[in-house]
C-alpha positions as CSV (number, residue, x, y, z in Angstrom):
1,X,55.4,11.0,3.3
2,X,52.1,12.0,2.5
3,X,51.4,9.6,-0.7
4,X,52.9,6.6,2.1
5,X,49.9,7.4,4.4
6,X,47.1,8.0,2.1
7,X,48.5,4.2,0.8
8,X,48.3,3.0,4.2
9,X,45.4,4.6,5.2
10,X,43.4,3.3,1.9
11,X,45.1,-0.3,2.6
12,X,43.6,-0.2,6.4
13,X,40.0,1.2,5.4
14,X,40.3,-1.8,3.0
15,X,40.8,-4.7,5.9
16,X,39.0,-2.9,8.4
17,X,36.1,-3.3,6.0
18,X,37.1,-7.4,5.5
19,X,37.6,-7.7,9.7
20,X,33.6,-6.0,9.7
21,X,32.7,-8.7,7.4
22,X,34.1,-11.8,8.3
23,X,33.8,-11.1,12.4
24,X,31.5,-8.7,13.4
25,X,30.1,-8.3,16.2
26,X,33.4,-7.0,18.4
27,X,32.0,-8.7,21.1
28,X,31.4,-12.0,19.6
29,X,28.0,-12.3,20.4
30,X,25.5,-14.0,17.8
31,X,24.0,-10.6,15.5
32,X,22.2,-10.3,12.8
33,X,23.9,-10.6,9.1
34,X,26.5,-7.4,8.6
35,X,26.5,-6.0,5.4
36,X,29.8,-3.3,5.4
37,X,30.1,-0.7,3.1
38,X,32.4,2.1,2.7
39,X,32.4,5.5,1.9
40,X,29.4,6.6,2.6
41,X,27.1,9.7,4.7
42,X,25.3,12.8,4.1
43,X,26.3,15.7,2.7
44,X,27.9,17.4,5.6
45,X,29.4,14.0,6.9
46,X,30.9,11.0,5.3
47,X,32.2,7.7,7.7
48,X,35.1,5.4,6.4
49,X,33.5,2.6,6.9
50,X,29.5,1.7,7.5
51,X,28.0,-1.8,9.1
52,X,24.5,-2.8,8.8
53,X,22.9,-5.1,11.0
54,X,20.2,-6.7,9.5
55,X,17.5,-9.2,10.2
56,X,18.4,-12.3,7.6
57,X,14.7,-12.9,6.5
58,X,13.8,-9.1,5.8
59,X,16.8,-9.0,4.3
60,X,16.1,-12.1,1.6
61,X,12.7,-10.2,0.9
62,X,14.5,-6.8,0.1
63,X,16.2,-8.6,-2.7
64,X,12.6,-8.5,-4.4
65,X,13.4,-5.0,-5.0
66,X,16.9,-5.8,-7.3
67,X,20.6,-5.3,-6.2
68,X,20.5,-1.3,-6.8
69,X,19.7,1.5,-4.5
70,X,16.2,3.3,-4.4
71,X,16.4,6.8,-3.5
72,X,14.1,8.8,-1.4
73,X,11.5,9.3,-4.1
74,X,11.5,5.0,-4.9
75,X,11.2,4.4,-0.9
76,X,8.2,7.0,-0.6
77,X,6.5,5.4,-3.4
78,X,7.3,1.9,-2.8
79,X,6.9,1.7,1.5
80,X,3.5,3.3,0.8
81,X,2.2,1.6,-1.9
82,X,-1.1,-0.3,-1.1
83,X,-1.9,-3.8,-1.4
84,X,-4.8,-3.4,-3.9
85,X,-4.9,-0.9,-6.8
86,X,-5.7,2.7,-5.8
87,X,-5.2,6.1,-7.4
88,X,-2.0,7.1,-6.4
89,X,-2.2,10.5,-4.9
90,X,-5.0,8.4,-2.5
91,X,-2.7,5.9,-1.9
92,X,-0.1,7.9,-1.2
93,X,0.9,10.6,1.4
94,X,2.1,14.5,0.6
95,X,5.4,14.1,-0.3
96,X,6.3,17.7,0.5
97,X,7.2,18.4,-2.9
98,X,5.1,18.6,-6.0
99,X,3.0,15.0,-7.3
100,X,5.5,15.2,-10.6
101,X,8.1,13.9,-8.8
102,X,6.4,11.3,-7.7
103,X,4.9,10.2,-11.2
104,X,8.7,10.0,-12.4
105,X,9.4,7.8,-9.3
106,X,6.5,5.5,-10.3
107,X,7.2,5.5,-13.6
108,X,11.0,4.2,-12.6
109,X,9.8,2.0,-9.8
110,X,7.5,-0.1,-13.1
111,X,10.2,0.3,-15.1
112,X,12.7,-1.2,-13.0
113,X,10.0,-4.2,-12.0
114,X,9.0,-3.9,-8.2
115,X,5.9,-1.5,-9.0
116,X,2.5,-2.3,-10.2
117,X,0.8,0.6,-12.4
118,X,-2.1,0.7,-14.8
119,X,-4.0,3.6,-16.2
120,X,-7.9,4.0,-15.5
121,X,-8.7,7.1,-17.5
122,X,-6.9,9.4,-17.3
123,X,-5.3,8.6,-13.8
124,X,-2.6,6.6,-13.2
125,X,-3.0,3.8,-10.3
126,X,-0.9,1.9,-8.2
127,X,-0.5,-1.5,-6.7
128,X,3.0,-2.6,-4.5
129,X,4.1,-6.5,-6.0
130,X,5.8,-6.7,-2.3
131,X,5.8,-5.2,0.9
132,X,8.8,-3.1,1.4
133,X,10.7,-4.7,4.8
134,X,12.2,-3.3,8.1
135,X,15.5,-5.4,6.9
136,X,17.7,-3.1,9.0
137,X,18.0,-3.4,13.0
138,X,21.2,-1.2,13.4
139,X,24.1,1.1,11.9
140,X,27.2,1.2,12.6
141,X,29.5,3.8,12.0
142,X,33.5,2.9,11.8
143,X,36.5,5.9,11.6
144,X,39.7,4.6,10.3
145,X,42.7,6.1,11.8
146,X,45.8,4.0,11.2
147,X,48.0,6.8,12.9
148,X,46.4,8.7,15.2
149,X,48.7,11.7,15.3
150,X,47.5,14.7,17.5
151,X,46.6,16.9,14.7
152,X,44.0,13.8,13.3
153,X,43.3,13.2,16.8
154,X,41.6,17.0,17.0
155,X,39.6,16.8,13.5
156,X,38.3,13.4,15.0
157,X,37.0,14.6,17.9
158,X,34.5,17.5,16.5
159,X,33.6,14.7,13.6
160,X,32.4,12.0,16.4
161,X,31.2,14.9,18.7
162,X,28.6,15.9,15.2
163,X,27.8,11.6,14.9
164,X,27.2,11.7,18.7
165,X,24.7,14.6,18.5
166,X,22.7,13.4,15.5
167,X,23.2,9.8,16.4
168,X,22.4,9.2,13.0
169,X,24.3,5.6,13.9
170,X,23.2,3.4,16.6
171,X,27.0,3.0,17.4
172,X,30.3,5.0,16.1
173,X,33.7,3.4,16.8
174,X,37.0,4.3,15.8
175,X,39.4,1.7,14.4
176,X,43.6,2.3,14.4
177,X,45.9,0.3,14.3
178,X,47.4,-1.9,17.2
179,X,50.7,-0.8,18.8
180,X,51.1,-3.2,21.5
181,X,51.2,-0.8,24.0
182,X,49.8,-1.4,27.2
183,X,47.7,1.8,26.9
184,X,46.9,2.4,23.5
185,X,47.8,5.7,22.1
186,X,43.9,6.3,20.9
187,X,42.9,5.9,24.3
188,X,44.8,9.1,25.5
189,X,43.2,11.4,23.0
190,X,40.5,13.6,24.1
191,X,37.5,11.8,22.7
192,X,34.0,11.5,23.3
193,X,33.5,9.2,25.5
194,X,30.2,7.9,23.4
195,X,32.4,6.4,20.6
196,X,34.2,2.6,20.9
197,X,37.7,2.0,20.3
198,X,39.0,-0.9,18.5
199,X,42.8,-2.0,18.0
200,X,43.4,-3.7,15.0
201,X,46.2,-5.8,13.4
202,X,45.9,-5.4,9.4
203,X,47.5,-8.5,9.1
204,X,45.9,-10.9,10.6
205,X,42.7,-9.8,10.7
206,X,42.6,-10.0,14.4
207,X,41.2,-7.1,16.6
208,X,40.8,-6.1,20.2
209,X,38.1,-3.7,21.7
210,X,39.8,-1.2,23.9
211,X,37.0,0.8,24.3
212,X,32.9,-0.2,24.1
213,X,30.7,2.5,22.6
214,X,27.5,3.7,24.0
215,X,24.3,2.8,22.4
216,X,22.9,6.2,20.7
217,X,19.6,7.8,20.8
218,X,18.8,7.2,16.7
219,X,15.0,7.6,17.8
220,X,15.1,10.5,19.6
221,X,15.5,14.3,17.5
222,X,19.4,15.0,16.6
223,X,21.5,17.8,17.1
224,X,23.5,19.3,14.4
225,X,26.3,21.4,15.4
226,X,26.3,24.6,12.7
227,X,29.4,26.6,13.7
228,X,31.9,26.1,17.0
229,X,33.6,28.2,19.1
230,X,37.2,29.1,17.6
231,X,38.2,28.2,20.7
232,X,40.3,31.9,21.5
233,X,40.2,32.9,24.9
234,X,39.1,36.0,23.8
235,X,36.1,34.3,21.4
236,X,32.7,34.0,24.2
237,X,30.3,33.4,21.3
238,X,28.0,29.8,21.8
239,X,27.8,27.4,20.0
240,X,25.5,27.2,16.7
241,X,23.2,24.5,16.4
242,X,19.7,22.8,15.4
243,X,17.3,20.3,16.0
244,X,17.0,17.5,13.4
245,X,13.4,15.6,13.6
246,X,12.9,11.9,14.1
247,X,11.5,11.3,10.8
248,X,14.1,13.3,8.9
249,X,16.5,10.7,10.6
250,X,15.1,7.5,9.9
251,X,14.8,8.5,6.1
252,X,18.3,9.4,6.2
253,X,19.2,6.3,7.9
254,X,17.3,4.5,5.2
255,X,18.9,6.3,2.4
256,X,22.2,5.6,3.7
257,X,21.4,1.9,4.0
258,X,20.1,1.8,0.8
259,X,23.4,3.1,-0.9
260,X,25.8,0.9,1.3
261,X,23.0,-2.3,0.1
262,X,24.1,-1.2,-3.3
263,X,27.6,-0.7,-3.4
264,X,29.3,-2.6,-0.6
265,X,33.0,-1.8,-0.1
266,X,34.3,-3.8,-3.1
267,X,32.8,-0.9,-4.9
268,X,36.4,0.4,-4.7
269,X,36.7,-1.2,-8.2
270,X,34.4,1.0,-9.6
271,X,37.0,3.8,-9.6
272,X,39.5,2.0,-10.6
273,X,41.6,0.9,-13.7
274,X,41.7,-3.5,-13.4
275,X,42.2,-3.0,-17.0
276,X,45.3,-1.8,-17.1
277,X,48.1,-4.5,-17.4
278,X,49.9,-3.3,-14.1
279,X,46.7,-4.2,-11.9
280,X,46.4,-7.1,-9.3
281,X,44.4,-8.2,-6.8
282,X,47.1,-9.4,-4.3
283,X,46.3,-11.5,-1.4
284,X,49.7,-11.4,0.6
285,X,48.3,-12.9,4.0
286,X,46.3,-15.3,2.1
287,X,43.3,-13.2,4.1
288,X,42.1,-10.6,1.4
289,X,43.1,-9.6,-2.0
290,X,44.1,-5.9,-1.6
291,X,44.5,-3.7,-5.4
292,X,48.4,-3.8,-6.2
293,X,50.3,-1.8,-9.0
294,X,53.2,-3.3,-10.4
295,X,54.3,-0.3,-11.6
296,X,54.5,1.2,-8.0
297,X,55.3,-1.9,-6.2
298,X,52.2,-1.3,-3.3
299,X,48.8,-1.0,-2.9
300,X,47.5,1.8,-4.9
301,X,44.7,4.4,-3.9
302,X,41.9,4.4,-6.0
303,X,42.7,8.2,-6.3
304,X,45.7,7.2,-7.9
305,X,44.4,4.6,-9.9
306,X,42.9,6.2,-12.8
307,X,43.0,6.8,-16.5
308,X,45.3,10.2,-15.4
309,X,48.1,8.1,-14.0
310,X,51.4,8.1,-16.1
311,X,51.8,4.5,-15.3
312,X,48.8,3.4,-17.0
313,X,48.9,0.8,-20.2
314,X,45.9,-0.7,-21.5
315,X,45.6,-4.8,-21.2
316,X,47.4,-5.9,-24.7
317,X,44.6,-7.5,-27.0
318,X,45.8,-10.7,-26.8
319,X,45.2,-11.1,-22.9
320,X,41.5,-10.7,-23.7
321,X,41.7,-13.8,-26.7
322,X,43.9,-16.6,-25.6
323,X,44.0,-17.8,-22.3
324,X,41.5,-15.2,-20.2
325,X,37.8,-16.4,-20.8
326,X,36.2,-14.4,-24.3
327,X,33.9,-12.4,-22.0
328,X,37.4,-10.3,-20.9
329,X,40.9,-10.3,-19.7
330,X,42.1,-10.2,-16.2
331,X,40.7,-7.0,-15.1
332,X,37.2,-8.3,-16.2
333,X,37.9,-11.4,-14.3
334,X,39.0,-9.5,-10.8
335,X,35.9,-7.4,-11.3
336,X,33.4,-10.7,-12.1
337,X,35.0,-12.1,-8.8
338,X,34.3,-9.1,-6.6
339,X,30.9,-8.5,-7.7
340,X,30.2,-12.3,-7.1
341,X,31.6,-11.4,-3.7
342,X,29.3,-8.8,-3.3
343,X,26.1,-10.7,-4.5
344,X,26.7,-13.4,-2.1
345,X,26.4,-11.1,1.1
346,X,22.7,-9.6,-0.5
347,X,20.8,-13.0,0.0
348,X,18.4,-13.8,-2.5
349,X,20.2,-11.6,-5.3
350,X,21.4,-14.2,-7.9
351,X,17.9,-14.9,-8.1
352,X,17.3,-11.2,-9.5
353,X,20.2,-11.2,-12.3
């Protein structure tokens, strides 16, 4: 029972991610371009799936800086760069931590092209080749709960309670799968009343909002909840928590943005075996291809997909000779087609391969 729902869960996080990308926003107003990724958060909290709103020009203008991520170090160096050459610990504001770390980020940000650097002397100045843009309006946070059973229900609730409080997210929602009930089971579960709802039906693609979420307070200071209650009757003790700045937030934010630019949710590829002979990409509703093992007859996790799983065979030689282009055999060709899939919501991209 448990390997059926971790399938079914992975299989839902999967379309909920294709529904983001093809429909967002719930409401069917006119937003800015989504870009969904998933998998992704901080280090005490990672959401199923993540949408970014973002503004379609400032988005072109951040492909100047290449399809990868740039870390916190890159993103000091290259939002404060200046516009004409200057030594860089004048151009530059206190990091926090020592200057080395930010020579090694300029050194990467030349490297990898979106830098200017020269050496006058012994100093090393810098110049920016573009301005870094605001190509972000809003985040969106998504939970994936096919089955809300009460014991999933209760986890949920302290994990939207911490995104409520940080309101690292402009929005979170949770997404499960329609019933068609008149009430949906979701809705009866003791949830913040911050986070959206949304019904959806895997296979069609088509969703309903049973639930609107409140716009949260990303600008204002967050609250992290350290340690709860256990909830005993005989346990009195408060609440642990702390204050989280502004500023630590929006560099999180743009950290997190940064990584789901990068990786999108095809990235599920990427721990994967397409080379093994028993992988597909299987579109059964014609909607989405979904990762398929032969061998299992379903849709595999990608925690079972791997090098470790008994079923694995290598693609035979010849599939990578005959009739499959020279570059590879199929699972090259499923992983060309997702990439290209992922390039094309990153405007401006192709232009930086």
């Amino acid at each position: 029972m448990a390997a059926h729902t971790a399938e079914s869960e992975f299989a839902f996080e999967l379309r909920t991610c294709r529904w983001a990308e093809r429909t967002w926003p719930p409401d069917g107003d006119d937003a800015p371009i989504p870009i969904v990724a998933r998998q992704l958060g901080t280090k005490r909290r990672r959401w199923d799936t993540i949408v970014l709103e973002c503004d379609p020009d400032a988005l072109e203008q951040r492909a100047n800086f290449g399809p990868e991520r740039l870390d916190g170090d890159l993103l000091h160096v290259v939002r404060n760069a200046p516009a004409e050459w200057a030594y860089y610990r004048d151009a530059l504001p206190y990091p926090g931590y020592p200057w080395r770390y930010v020579r090694e980020a300029i050194h990467r940000a030349d490297d990898r092209g979106i830098l200017e650097t020269r050496k006058n002397g012994n100093r090393i100045e810098i110049r920016r080749k573009w301005a870094y843009p605001d190509w972000v309006d809003r985040i969106v946070a998504i939970e994936n709960k096919p089955d809300l059973d009460a014991s999933a229900a209760r986890v949920l609730a302290d994990q939207l309670e911490y995104d409520v409080g940080m309101a690292l997210a402009d929005e979170v929602w949770v997404a499960t799968e329609a019933t068609g009930d008149r009430i949906e089971p979701v809705l009866l579960e003791d949830l913040p009343v911050e986070a959206g709802v949304l019904a959806l039906e895997p296979e069609t693609l088509a969703a309903t909002v049973e639930w609107f979420p409140r716009s949260l307070a990303v600008d204002d200071p967050g609250t992290r909840i350290l340690e709860r209650a256990s909830g005993d009757g005989r346990d009195a003790s408060a609440a642990r928590f702390e204050y989280v700045d502004p500023e630590e937030k929006a560099r999180t934010r743009l950290e997190i943005a940064e990584r789901a630019y990068e990786r999108g949710w095809r990235s599920f590829l990427d721990t994967m075996r397409p080379d093994c002979r028993h992988f597909e990409a299987r579109a059964a509703d014609g909607l989405q291809a979904l990762p398929y093992c032969r061998a299992k007859g379903r849709c595999q996790t990608a925690a079972e997909c791997a090098g470790s799983c008994p079923s694995f065979e290598p693609e035979p030689p010849a599939w990578r000779s005959r009739e499959w282009p020279i570059e590879g055999g199929p699972g090259k060709t499923i992983r060309r087609v997702l990439e290209g899939r992922r390039r094309r919501r990153r405007p401006g991209q192709d232009a930086n391969r």
